[in-house]
N, C-alpha and C positions, 0 to 999 in steps of 0.2 A: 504494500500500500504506500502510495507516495508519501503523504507525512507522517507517518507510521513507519516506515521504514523497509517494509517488503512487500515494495511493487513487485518485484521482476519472480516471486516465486511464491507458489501456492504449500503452504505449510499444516502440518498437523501439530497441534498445542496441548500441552499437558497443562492441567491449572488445578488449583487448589486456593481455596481462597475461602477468609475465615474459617480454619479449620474443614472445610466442607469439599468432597474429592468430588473432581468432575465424574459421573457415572459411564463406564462403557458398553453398558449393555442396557438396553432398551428395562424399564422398569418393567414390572409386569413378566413381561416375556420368559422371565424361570420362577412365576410366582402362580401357575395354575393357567397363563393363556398359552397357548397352545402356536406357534408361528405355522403360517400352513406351509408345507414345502412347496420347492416352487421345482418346476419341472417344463424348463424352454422345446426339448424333444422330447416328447412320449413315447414315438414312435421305433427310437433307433433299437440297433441289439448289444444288448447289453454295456461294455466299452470300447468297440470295438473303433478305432478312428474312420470317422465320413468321409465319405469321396470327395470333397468340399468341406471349407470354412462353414461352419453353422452357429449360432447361438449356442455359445453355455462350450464349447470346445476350444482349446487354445494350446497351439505347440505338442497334440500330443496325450493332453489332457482334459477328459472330462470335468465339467462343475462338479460334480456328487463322487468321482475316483479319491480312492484310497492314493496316497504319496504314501513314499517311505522315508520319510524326514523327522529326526529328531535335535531339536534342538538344543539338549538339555549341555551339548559340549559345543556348541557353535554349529554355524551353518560353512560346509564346504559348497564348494563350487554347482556339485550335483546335484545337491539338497536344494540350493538358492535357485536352479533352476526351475523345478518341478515343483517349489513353490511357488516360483512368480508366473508359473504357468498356468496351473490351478487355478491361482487367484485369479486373475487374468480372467478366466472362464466362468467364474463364480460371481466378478462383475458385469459379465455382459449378460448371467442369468439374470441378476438383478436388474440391473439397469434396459435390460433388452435394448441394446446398440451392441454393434460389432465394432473389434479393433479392427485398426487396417492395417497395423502393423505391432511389431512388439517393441516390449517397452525394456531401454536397458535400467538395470538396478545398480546402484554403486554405495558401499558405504564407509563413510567417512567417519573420525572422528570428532567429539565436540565442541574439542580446542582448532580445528580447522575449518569446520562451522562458525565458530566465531571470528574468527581469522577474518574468514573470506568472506561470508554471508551475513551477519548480525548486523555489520553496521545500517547507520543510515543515510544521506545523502548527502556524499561529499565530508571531507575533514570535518570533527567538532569546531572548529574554531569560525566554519565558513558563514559567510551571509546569508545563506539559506538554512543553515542553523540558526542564528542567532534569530531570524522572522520565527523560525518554527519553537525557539524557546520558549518565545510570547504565548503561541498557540495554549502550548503545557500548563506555563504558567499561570495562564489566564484563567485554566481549568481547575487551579490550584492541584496538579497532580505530581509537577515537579516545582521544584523550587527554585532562589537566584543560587544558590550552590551548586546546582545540579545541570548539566547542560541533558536537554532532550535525548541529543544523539548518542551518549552514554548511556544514559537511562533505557531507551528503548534496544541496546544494544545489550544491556546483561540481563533485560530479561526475557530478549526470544532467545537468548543463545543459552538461558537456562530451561527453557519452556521447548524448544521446539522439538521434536521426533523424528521428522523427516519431510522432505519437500519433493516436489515437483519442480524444473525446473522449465516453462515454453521454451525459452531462447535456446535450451542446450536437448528440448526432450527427452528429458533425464529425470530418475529419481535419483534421489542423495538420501541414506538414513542416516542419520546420527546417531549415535551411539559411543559408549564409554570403553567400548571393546573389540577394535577392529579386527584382533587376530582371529578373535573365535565369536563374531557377531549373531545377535540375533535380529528377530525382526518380530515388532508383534503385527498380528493375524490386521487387527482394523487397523493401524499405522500403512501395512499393504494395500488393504485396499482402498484404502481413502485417497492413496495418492495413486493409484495404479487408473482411481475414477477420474482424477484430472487430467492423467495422460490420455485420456477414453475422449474428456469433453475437448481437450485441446485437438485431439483427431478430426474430431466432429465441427468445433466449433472455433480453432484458432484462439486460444488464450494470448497471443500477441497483438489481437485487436486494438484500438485503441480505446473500444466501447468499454475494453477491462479495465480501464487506469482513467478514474475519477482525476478530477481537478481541484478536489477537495476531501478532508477527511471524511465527510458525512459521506461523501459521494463512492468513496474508495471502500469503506464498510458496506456499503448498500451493494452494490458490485457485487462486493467480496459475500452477502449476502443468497445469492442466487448458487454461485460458483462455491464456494465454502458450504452452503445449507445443500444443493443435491448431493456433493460427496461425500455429506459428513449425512443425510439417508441413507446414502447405498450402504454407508459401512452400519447405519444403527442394523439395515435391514438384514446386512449377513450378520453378525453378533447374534439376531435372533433367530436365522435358522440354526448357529452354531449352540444355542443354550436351550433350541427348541430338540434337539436332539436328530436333526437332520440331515445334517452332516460333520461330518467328523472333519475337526478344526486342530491346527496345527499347536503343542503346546506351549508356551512364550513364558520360558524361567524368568521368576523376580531377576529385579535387573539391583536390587537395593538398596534404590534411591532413586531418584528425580533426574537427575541429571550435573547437581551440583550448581554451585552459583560462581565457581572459577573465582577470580582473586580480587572481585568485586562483591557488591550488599549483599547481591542476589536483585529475587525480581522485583519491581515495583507491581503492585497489584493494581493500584488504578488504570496503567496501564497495560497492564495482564487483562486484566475486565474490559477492556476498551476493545483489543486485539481481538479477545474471545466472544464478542459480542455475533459475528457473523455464524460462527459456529454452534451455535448456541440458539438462535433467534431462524438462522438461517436452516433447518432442516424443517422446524413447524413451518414456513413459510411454502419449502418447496413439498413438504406433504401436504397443505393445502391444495396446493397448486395440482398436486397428482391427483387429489380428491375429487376438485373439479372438471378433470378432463385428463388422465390418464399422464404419462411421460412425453405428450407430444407437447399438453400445457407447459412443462418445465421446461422442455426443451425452449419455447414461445421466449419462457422467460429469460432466458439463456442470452435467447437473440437480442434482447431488450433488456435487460436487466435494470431493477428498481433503482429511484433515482434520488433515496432518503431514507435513513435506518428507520423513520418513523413509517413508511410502508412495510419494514419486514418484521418489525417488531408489534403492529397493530394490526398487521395484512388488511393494506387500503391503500387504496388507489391515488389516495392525495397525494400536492405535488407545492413544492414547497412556495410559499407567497413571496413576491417581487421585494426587494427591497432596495431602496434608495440610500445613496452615500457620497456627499460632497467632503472632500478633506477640508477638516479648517484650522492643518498645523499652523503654527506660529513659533520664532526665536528657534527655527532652525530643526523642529518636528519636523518629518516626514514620515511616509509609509514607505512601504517594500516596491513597487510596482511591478517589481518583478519576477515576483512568485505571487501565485496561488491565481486568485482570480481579479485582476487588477488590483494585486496588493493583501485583498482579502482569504481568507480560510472561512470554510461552514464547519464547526466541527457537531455539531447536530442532535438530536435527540439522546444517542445513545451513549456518543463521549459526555453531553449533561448528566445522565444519570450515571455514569461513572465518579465523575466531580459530585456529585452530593452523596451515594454510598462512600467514595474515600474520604471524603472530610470527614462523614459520621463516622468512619473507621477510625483512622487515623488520629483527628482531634475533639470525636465528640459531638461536632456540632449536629445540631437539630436540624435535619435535612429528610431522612430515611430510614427506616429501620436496615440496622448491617444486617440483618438476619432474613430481611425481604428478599433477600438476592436469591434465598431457595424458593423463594416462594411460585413455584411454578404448577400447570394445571394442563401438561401436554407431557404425555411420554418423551416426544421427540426434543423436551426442551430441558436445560439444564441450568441454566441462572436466568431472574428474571429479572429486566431492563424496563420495569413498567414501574412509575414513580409519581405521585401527584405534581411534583414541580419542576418535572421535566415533560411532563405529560401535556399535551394542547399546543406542543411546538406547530410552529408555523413556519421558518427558517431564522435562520442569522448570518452575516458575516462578520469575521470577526478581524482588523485592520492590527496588526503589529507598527507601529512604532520607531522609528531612531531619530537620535540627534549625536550630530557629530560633530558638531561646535569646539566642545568644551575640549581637554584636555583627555578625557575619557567619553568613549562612546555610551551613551545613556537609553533607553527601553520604555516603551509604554504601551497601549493600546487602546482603541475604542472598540466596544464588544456592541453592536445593534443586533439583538432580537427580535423578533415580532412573533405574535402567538394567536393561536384561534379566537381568545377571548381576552374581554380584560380582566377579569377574573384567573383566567391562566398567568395571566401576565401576574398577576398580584401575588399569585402561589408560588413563581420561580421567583422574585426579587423577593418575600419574608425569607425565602429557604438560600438565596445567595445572600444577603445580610444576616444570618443565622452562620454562614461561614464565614464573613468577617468577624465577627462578634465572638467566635471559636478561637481564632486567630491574635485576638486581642486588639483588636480594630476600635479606637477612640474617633469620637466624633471632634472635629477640626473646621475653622472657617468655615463655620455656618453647616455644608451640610456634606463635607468630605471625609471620607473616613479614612482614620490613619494606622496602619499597624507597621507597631516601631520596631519591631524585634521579630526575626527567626526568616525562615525562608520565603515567605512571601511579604517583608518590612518593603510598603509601599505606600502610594494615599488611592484613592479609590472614590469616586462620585458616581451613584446608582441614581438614575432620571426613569419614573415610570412614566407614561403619557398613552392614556387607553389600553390596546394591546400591547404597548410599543417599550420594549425596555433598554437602555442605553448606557453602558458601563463605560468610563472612563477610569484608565488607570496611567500612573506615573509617578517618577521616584516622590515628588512631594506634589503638597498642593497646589503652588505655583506652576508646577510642571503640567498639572491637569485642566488647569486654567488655560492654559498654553497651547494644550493638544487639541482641545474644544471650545474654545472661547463661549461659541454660545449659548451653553448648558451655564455658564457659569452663573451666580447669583450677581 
């Protein structure tokens, strides 16, 4: 994802957050229902290989054949084959699409994952980090200590499992143990289904790489939620007792957090929001009209996490933006969308669950995040004060006057109602006021201390909410003159 940091590869994510493990196996599904097996050829004899390519065959192997693969001392060369054959075959039972070709598997270690793949766009120090620190920070999810592009770099490179790559048509697993690696069963197919939709559907599109965050989660959405079906869908023929599933030894830990914090979770829940949001989404979609609707989706993919997180068709309200820096304010103009970032419904609700984590503030319940009412879903992103989005852009800030370059931003939201609007400003002043946020020149807020010490001026107006921020109040007067009192 562009400001998130992995555009160029479709990833499977381990998460844990509040105590609470992401589930891999469809709920229900080993508690008394029953998954029906699924059978693409009825007809053939026994396993014998088709005169042709057929659904549910691949390399050699049937969907429902026994392998002789044991993991339990690594995977050899022979084993790695007739696993990724298998699977192979058991995603296009599912998925019913054919490969057109096969798919290589490579796997690497986690320290050359992180190497080569965690970061995020361009050097920490660049000008497109320093816009995108605003983003973070605006969302209170990193702080002025913290630059984004580190933060988001140790925690996919402690979260990730394995990817997809379009550019290279490659998977990569990650893993803590190249000589004698494993691989688990949904990590396989999850990314084996990317290489499926990228056959099908060209993951180098341009339609896949949003212009903004909100836009690049929604994407990620469609792309992230059919794959991360297919693998809920095999998980339940494998615990429906259907087919006989390869078995994946404890690995004895996570992945490590390497010689940084570890992960940030706000932005662990931000990243995870596709995968999460995004399989109810594309099971609806199958609901209504079979794999040809997803496929629709595919071709189209949603244009706002508030579509995949509500499954609705709305589309986000226009919003208008005149800069009125002054004393040497400017904006970015040269990232995001004239300057601006959307980061959208669902990075909102990551910023008021992490503030309620982290400092407390009265935003959310931490423990909502389970609060979910769909097999297919596993954190919920539904929150009264992020809820009735409408859109935002969000303008990062510089001035480069002074002897040190200096940071700010104006945050414009708009929302369905004014009453919406009144529920995200008490629950965004509720995290000032966490934060230790004193009221300053009339109606500025100031917090003097810790990783977000800045001043801050919140303007409601109808639906319409307006956050200014910068090192002091002067400064905020400065970057919006005519908010000012």
């Amino acid at each position: 994802m562009r400001t998130i940091g992995l555009r160029a590869v479709f990833v499977a994510v381990l998460l844990v957050l509040a105590g609470c493990a992401a589930p891999t196996a469809i709920p229900g599904a080993g508690d008394g229902d029953t998954a029906p097996a699924l059978t693409p050829d009825p007809d053939r004899t026994g396993f014998d290989d088709p005169d042709e390519d057929v659904l549910g065959w691949e390399d050699g192997y049937w969907y429902d054949e026994s392998i002789a693969v044991d993991q339990s001392d690594g995977l050899n060369d022979t084993e790695l084959d007739a696993y990724v054959s298998r699977a192979m075959a058991r995603v296009e039972a599912v998925r019913e699409l054919e490969f057109q070709e096969s798919v290589p598997v490579e796997v690497i270690s986690r320290e050359e994952y992180r190497s080569g793949n965690a970061g995020g766009s361009g050097a920490s120090n660049s000008e497109y980090n320093r816009w995108n620190d605003q983003v973070w920070e605006a969302l209170f999810i990193t702080g002025e200590s913290e630059g984004s592009s580190d933060a988001i770099s140790e925690t996919t490179g402690s979260s990730v499992a394995g990817f997809y790559s379009p550019s290279d048509d490659e998977i990569k697993i990650v893993t803590d143990s190249t000589g004698a690696p494993t691989i688990d069963n949904a990590t396989l197919i999850h990314e084996l289904h990317h290489a499926l939709q990228d056959q099908h559907f060209d993951l180098t599109d341009r339609r896949y790489r949003g212009k903004t965050q909100d836009a690049d989660l929604a994407t990620d959405g469609i792309v992230e939620g059919d794959a991360k079906l297919v693998e809920l869908r095999y998980v339940e023929q494998c615990d429906a007792g259907n087919w006989e599933c390869v078995a994946t030894p404890s690995a004895g830990g996570s992945g490590g957090s390497g010689s940084g914090g570890g992960p940030n979770f706000g932005i662990l829940l931000t990243i995870f929001q596709p995968y999460s949001d995004g399989p109810v989404y594309a099971n609806d979609l199958y609901e209504r009209g079979g794999w040809e609707t997803v496929n629709d989706a595919l071709r189209n993919p949603p244009v706002s996490t508030e579509q995949t997180i509500h499954l609705t068709n709305d589309t986000p309200k226009p919003i208008e933006f005149e800069d009125e820096g002054t004393n040497g304010w400017t904006t970015f103009p040269e990232f995001g969308v004239d300057g601006s970032d959307t980061v959208g419904e669902a990075s909102m609700f990551s910023m008021f669950w992490y503030q309620a984590r982290e400092s407390g503030a009265r935003t959310v319940r931490v423990r909502s995040v389970t609060d979910t009412d769909s097999s297919y879903d596993t954190y919920n992103y539904e929150a009264v004060p992020s809820s009735g989005w409408g859109n935002d852009r969000l303008f990062p800030y510089r001035n480069e006057d002074g002897s040190e370059s200096e940071y700010g931003y104006v945050w414009v939201t708009k929302w369905d109602s004014g009453g919406d609007a009144r529920e995200f400003t008490d629950a965004y002043e509720n995290i000032l006021d966490a934060n230790g946020a004193e009221t300053q020149a009339g109606d500025i807020h100031v917090i003097e201390d810790g990783e977000f010490n800045d001043a801050f001026r919140v303007v409601r107006t109808g639906d319409r909410v307006v956050i200014v921020n910068g090192p002091t109040p002067a400064d905020v007067n400065e970057i919006r003159p005519s908010l000012a009192s």
